[in-house]
Rosetta silent file (secondary structure, phi, psi, omega in degrees, C-alpha in Angstrom):
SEQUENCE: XXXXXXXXXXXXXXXXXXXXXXXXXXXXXXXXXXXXXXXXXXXXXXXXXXXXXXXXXXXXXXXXXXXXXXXXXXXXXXXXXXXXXXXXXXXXXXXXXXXXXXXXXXXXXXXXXXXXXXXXXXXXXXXXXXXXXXXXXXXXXXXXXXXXXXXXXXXXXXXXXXXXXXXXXXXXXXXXXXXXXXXXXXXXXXXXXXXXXXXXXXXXXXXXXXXXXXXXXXXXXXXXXXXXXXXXXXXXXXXXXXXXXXXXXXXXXXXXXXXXXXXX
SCORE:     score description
SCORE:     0.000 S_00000001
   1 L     0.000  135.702  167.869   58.374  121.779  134.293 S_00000001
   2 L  -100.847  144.032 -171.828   60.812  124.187  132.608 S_00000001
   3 L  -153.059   88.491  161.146   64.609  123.919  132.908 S_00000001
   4 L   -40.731  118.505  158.332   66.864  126.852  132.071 S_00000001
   5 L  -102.586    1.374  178.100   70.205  125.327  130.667 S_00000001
   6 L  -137.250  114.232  177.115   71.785  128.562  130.367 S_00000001
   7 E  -131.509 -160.004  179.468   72.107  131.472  132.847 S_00000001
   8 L  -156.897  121.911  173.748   74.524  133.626  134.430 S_00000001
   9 L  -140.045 -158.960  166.783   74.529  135.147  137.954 S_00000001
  10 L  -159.308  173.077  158.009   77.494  136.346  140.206 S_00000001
  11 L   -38.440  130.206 -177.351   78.461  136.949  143.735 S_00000001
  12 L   -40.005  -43.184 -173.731   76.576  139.777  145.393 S_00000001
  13 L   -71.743  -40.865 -174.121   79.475  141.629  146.104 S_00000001
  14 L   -96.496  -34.208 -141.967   80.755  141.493  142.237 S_00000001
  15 L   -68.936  -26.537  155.507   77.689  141.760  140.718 S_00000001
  16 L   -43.287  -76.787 -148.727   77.494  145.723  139.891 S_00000001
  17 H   -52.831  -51.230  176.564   81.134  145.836  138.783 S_00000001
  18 H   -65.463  -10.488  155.417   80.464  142.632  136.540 S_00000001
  19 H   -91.242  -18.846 -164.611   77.352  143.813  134.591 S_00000001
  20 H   -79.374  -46.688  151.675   78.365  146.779  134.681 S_00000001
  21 H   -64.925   -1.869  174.172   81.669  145.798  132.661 S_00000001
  22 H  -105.855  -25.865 -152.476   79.978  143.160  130.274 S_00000001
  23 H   -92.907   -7.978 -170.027   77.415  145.951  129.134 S_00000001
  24 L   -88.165   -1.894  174.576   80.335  148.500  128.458 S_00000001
  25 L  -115.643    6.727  160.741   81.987  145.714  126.358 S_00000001
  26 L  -139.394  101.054  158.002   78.661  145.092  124.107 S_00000001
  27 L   -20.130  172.626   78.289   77.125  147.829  123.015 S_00000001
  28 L   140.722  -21.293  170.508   73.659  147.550  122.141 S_00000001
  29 L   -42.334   93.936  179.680   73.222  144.545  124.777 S_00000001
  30 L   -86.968  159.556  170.109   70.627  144.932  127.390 S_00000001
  31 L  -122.189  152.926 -146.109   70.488  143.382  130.615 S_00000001
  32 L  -137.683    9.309  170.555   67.089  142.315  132.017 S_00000001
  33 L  -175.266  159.321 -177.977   68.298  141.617  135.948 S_00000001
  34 L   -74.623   -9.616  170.696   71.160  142.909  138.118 S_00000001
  35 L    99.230    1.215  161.914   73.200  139.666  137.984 S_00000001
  36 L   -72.401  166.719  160.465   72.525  138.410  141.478 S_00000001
  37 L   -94.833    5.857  164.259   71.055  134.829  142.026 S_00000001
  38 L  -109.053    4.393  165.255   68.299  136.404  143.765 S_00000001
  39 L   -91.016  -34.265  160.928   66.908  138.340  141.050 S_00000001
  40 H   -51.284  -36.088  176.609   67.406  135.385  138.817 S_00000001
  41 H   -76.623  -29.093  166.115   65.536  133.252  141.079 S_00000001
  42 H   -66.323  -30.799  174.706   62.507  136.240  140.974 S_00000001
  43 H   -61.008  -51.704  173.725   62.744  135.745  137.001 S_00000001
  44 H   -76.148  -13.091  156.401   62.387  132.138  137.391 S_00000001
  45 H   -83.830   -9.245  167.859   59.364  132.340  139.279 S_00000001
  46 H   -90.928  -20.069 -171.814   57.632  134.590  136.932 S_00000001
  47 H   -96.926   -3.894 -169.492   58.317  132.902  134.290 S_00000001
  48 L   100.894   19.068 -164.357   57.658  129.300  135.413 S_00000001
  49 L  -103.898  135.240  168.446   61.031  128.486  135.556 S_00000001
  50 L  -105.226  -78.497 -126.020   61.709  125.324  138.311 S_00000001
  51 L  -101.826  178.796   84.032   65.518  124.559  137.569 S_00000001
  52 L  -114.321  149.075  155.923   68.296  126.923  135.873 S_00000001
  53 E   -66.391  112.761  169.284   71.754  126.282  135.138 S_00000001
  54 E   -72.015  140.112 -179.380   74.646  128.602  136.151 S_00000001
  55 E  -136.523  138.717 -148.626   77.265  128.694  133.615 S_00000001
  56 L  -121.699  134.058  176.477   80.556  130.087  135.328 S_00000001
  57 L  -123.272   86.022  161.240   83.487  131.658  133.535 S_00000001
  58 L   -75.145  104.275 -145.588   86.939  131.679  134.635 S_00000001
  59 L   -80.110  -12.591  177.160   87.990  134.359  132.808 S_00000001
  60 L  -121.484 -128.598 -162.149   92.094  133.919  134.433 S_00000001
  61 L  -132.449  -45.388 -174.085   93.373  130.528  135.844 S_00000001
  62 L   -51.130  -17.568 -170.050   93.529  131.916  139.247 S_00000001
  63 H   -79.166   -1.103 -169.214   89.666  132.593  139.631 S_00000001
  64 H   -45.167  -65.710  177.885   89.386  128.865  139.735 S_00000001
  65 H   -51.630  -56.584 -174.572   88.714  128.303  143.738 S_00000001
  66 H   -83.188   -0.896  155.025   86.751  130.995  144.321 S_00000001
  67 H   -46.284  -45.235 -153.953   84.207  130.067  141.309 S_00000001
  68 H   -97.196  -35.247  176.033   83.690  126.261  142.989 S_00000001
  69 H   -62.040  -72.800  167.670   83.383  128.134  146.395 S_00000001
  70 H   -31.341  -68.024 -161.267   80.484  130.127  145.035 S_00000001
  71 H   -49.412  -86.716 -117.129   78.942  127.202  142.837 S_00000001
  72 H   -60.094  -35.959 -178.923   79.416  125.173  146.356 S_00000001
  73 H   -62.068  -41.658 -179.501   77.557  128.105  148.051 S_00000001
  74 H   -93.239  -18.681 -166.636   74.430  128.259  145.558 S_00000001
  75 L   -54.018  174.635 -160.871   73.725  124.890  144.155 S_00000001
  76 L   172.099 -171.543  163.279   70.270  123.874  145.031 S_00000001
  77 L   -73.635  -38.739  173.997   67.420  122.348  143.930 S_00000001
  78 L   -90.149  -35.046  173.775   66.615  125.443  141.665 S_00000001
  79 L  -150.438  134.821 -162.897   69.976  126.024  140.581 S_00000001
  80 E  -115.677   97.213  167.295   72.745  123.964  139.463 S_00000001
  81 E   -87.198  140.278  150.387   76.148  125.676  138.782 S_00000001
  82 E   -65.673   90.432 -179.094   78.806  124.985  136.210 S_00000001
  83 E   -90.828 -164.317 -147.162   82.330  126.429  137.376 S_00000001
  84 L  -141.551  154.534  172.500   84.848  126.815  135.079 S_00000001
  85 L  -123.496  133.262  173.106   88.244  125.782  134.301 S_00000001
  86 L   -93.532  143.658  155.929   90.538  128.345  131.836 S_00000001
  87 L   -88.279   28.254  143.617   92.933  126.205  129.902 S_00000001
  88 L   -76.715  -15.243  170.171   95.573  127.843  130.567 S_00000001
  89 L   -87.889  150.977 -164.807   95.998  126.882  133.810 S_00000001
  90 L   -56.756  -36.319  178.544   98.965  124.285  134.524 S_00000001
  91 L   -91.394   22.453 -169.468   96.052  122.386  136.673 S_00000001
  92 H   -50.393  -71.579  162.715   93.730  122.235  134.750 S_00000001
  93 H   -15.398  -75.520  172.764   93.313  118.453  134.453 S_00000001
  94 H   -43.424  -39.519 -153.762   93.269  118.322  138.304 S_00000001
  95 H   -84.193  -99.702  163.038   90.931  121.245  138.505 S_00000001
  96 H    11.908  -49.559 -171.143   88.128  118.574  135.986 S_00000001
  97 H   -67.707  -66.405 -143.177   88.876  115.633  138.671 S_00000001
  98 L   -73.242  -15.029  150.793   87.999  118.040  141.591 S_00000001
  99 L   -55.847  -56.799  175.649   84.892  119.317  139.808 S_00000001
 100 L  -107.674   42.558  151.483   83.312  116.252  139.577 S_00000001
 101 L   -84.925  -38.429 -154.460   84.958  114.471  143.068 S_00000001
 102 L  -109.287   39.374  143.414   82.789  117.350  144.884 S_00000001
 103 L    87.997   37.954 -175.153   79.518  116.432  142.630 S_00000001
 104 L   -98.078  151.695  164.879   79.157  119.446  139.856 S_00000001
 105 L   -91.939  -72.756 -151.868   77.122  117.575  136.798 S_00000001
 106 L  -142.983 -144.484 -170.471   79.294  119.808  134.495 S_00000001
 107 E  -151.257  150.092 -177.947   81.711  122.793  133.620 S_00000001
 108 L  -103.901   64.569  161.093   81.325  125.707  131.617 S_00000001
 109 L   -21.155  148.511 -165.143   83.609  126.884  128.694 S_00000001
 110 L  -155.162   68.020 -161.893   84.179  130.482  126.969 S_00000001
 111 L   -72.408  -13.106  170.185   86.490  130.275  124.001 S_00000001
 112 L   -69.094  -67.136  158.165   86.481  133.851  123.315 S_00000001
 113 L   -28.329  -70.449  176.564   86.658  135.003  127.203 S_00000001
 114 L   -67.245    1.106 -157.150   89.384  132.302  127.712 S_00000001
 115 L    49.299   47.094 -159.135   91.516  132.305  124.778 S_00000001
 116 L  -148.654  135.202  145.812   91.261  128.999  123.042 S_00000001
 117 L   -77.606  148.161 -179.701   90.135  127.534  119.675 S_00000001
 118 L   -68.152  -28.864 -177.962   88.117  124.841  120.197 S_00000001
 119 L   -98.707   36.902 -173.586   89.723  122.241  118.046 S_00000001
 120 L   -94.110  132.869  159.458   93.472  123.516  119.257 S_00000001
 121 H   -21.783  -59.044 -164.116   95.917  120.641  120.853 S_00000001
 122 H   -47.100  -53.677 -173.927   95.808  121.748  123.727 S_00000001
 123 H   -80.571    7.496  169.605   92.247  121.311  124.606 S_00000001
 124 H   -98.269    9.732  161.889   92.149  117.735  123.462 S_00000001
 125 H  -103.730    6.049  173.430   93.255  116.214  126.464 S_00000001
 126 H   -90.239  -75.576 -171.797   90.773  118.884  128.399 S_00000001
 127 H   -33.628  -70.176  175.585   87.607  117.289  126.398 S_00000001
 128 H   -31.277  -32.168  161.968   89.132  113.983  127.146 S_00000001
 129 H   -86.774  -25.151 -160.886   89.185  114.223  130.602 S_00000001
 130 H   -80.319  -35.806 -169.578   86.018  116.302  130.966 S_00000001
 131 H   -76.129  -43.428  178.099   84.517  112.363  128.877 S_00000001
 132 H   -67.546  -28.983  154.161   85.880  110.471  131.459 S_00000001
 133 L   -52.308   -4.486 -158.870   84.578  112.370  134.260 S_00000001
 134 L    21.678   46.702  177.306   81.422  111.967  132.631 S_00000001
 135 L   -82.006  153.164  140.569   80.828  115.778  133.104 S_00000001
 136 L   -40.159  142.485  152.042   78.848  118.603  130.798 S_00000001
 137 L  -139.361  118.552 -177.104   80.601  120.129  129.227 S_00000001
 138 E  -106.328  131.497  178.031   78.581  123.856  127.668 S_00000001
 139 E  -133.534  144.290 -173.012   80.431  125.894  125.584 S_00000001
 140 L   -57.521  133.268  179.405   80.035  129.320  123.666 S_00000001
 141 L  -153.230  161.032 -146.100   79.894  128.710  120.543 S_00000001
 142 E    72.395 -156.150 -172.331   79.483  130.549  116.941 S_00000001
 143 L   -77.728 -135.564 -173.789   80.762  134.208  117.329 S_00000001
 144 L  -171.974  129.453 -164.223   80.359  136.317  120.482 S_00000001
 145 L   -86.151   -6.337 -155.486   78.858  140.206  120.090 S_00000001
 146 L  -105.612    7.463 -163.507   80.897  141.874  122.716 S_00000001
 147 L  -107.345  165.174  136.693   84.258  140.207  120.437 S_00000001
 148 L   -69.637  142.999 -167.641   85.528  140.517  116.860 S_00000001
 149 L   -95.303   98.752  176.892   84.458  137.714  114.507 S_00000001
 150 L  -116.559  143.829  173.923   86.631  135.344  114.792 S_00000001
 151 L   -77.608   74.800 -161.192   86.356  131.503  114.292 S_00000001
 152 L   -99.197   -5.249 -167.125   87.283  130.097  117.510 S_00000001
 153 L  -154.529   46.979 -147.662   84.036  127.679  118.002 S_00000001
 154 L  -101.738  178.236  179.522   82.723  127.784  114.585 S_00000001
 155 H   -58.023  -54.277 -160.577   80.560  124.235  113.206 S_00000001
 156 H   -55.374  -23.661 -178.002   83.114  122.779  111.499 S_00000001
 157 H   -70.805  -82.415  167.057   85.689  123.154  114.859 S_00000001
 158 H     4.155  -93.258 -153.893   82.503  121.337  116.828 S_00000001
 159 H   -57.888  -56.481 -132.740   81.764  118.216  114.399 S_00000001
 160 H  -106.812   21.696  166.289   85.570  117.209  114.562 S_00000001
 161 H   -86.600  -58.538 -173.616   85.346  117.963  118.276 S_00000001
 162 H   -67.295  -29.254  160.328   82.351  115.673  118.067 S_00000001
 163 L   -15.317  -79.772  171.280   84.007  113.205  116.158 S_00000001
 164 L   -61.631  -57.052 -168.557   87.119  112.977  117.930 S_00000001
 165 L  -106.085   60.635  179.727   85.392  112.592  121.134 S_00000001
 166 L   -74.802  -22.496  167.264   81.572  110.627  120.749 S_00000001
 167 L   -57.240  -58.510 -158.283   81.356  110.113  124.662 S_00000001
 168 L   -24.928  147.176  154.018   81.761  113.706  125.395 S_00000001
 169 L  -122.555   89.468  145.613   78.479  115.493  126.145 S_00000001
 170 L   -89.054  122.048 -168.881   79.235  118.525  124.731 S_00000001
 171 E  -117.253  155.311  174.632   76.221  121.256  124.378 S_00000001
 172 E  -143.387  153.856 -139.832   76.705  124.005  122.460 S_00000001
 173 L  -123.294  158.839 -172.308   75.234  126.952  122.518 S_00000001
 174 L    70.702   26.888  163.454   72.784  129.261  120.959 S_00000001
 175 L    95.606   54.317  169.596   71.333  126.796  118.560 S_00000001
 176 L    97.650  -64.513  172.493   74.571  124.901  117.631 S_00000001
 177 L  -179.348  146.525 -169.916   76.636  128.769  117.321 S_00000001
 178 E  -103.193  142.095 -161.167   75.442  132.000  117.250 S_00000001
 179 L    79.808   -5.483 -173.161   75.042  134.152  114.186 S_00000001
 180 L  -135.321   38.443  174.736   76.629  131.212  112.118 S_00000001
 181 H   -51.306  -17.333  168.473   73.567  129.361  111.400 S_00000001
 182 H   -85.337  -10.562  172.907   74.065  128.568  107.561 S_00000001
 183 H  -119.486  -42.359  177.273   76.512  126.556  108.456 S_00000001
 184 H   -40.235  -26.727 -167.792   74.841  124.864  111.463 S_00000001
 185 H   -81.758  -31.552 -160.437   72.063  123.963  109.160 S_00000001
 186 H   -87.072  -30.699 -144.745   75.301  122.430  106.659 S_00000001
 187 H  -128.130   10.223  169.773   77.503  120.660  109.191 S_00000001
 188 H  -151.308  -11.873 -174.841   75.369  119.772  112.644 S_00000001
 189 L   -77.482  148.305  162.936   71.859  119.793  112.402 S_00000001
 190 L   103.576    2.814  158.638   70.383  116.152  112.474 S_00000001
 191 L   -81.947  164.649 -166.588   73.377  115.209  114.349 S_00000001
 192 L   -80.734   61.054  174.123   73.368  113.697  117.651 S_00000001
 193 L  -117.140  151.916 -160.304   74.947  116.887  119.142 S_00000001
 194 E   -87.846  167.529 -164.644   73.333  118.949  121.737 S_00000001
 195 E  -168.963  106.241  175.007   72.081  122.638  121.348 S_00000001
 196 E   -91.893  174.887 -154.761   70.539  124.733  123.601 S_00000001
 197 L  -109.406   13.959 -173.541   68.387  127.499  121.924 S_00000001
 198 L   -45.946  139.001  170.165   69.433  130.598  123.928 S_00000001
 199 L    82.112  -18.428 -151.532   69.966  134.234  121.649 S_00000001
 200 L  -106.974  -42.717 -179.915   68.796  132.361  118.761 S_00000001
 201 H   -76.466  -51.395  164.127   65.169  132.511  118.500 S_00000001
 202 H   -13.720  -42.965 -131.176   65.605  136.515  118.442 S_00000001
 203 H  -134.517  -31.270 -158.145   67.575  136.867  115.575 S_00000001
 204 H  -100.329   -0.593  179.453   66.791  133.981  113.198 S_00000001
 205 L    92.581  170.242 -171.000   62.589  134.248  113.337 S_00000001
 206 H   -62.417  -58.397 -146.176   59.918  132.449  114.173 S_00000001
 207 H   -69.883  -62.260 -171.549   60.019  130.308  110.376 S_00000001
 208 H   -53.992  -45.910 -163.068   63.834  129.855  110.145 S_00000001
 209 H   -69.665  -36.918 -165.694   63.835  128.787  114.011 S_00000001
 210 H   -79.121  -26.482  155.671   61.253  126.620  113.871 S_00000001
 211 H   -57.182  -47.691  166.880   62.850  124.263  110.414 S_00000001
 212 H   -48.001  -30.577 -160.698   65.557  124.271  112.663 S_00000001
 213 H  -100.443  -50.757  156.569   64.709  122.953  115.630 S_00000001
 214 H   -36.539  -43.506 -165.928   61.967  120.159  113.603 S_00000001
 215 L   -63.460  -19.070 -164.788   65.171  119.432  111.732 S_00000001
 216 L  -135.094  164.259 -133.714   67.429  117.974  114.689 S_00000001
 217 L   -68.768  150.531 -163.918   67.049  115.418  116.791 S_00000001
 218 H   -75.551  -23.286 -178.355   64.580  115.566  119.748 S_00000001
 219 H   -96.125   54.077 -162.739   66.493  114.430  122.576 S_00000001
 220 H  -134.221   -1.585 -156.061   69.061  116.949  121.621 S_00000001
 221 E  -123.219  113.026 -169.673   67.618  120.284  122.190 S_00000001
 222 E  -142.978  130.928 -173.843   67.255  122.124  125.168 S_00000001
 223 L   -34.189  143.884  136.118   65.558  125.397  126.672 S_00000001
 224 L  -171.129  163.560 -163.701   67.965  127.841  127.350 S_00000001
 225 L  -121.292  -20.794  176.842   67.687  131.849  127.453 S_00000001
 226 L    86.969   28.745  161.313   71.413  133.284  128.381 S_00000001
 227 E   -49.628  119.887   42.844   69.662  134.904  131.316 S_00000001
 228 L   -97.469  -29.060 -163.441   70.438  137.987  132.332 S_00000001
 229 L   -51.906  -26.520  177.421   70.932  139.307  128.546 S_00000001
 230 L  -132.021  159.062  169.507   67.175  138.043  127.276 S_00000001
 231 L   -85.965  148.544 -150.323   64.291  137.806  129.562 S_00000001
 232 H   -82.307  -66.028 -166.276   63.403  134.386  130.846 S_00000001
 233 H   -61.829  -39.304  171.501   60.225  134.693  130.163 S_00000001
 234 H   -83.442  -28.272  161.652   60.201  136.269  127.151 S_00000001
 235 H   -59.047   -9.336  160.738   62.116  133.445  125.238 S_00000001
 236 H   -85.506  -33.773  162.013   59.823  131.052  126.369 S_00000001
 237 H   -40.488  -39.154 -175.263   57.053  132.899  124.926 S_00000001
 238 H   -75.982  -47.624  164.418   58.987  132.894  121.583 S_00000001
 239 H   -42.283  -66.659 -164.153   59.697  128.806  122.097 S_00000001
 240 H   -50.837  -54.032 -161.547   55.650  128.319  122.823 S_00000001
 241 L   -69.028    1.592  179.653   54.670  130.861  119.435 S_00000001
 242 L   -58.079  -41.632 -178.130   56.909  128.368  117.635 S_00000001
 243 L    74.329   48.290  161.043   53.701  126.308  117.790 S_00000001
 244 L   -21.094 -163.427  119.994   55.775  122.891  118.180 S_00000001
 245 L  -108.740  119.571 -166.404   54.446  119.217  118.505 S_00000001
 246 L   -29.129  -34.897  158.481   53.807  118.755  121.961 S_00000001
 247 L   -32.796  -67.437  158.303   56.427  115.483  121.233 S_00000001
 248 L   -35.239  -75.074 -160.591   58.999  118.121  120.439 S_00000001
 249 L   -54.024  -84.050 -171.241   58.103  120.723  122.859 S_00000001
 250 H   -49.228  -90.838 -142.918   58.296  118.760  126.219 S_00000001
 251 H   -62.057  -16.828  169.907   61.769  117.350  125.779 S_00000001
 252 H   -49.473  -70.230 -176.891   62.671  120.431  125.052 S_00000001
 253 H   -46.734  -47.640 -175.931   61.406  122.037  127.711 S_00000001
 254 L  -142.991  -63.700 -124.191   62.984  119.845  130.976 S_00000001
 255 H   -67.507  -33.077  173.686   62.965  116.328  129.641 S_00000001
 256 H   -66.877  -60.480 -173.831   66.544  116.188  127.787 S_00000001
 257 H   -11.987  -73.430  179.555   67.698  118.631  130.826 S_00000001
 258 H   -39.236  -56.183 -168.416   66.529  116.152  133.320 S_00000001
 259 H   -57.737  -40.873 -174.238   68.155  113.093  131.505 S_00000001
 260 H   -68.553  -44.030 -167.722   71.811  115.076  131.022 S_00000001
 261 H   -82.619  -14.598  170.132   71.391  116.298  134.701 S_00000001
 262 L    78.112   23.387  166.479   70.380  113.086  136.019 S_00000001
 263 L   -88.819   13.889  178.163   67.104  114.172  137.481 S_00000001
 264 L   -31.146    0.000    0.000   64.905  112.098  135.493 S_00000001
């Protein structure tokens, strides 16, 4: 079993305008499906994918409702959406109860997209609620390519995130934060904090990925590819040539997934 913790898809209806507008804001980006959940679900069957995650972005306060109508529309067995709350909206709180009263496992964060530092006031009564819900909570984290690089989710914001808050189950993404891997390596690896590996095996190689990934803790690590932007398939290929221990590998693969997601 395989378990995508990080995708993306959209409404049928949106789904041109919105890839169409993410690829014109990163240069150099490719996209590897149209952004539907039914080409994503053709990805995950070639690659061997059972499960993916949706991860949902409210990029203004108002998109809230119709995000949870869509998640409410797609969940499945094969895919389990994250909507999103921006923290800027006045309901925000409310909008976290109402996430998990109608059954979501978690919610999906964007601090560039959204406008927030991670360790900013504001958001520490967001985390706080998101631990008592005993929600997900996945968030972008390191820089962002389609952005300027700025340190809105950088390690050091993280650890005193993790700190502040050890209930939370906060994953973060792209091997701790992407592009800012000299410091993941100073200030999170071998902690219990979670990391999915999406974007990451691209950029830092096969040697560098794989000291990484040995280095931090196994029930902490989890497939993910940041489908549509990498092919499903080919980042699992890159995970496999890692040449784990099988020990490693598996928990990787579904087994944390399962446990966070409660399908054990």
């Amino acid at each position: 079993m395989v378990i995508d913790f990080h995708t993306h898809a959209f409404p049928d209806a949106l789904a041109p305008r919105a890839m169409q507008a993410l690829l014109a804001e990163a240069p150099g980006i490719r996209a590897y499906l149209d952004g539907t959940v039914a080409d994503l679900l053709r990805s995950m069957d070639a690659a061997g994918i059972e499960t993916s995650v949706v991860c949902c972005i409210a990029t203004k306060p108002e998109q809230f409702e119709p995000i949870l109508k869509w998640c409410t529309a797609i969940r499945s067995d094969r895919l389990i959406p994250f909507p999103s709350v921006h923290p800027a909206d006045p309901a925000c709180l409310d909008r976290i109860r109402q996430i998990e009263e109608e059954g979501f496992r978690g919610i999906k964060l964007h601090p560039f997209y959204q406008d927030f530092l991670a360790d900013e006031d504001r958001m520490f009564l967001f985390y706080e609620e998101v631990a008592q819900r005993n929600l997900l909570l996945v968030m972008h984290t390191g820089y962002d390519i389609a952005f300027p690089r700025l340190r809105r989710a950088d390690p050091q914001k993280l650890l005193a995130i993790a700190e502040a808050f050890p209930e939370l189950r906060l994953v973060t993404t792209h091997l701790g934060a992407w592009q800012q891997w000299d410091e993941v390596c100073r200030y999170l690896l071998g902690r219990r904090i979670y990391m999915e590996i999406s974007f990451a095996l691209e950029e830092l190689g096969p040697e560098k990925a794989r000291e990484m990934i040995l280095a931090h803790p196994e029930g902490y690590l989890l497939f993910g590819t940041d489908s549509p932007w990498t092919d499903q398939a080919g980042t699992l290929g890159l995970l496999q040539n890692l040449h784990l221990p099988q020990k490693k590998l598996a928990p990787i693969l579904a087994q944390n997934a399962q446990g966070l997601l409660g399908r054990a």
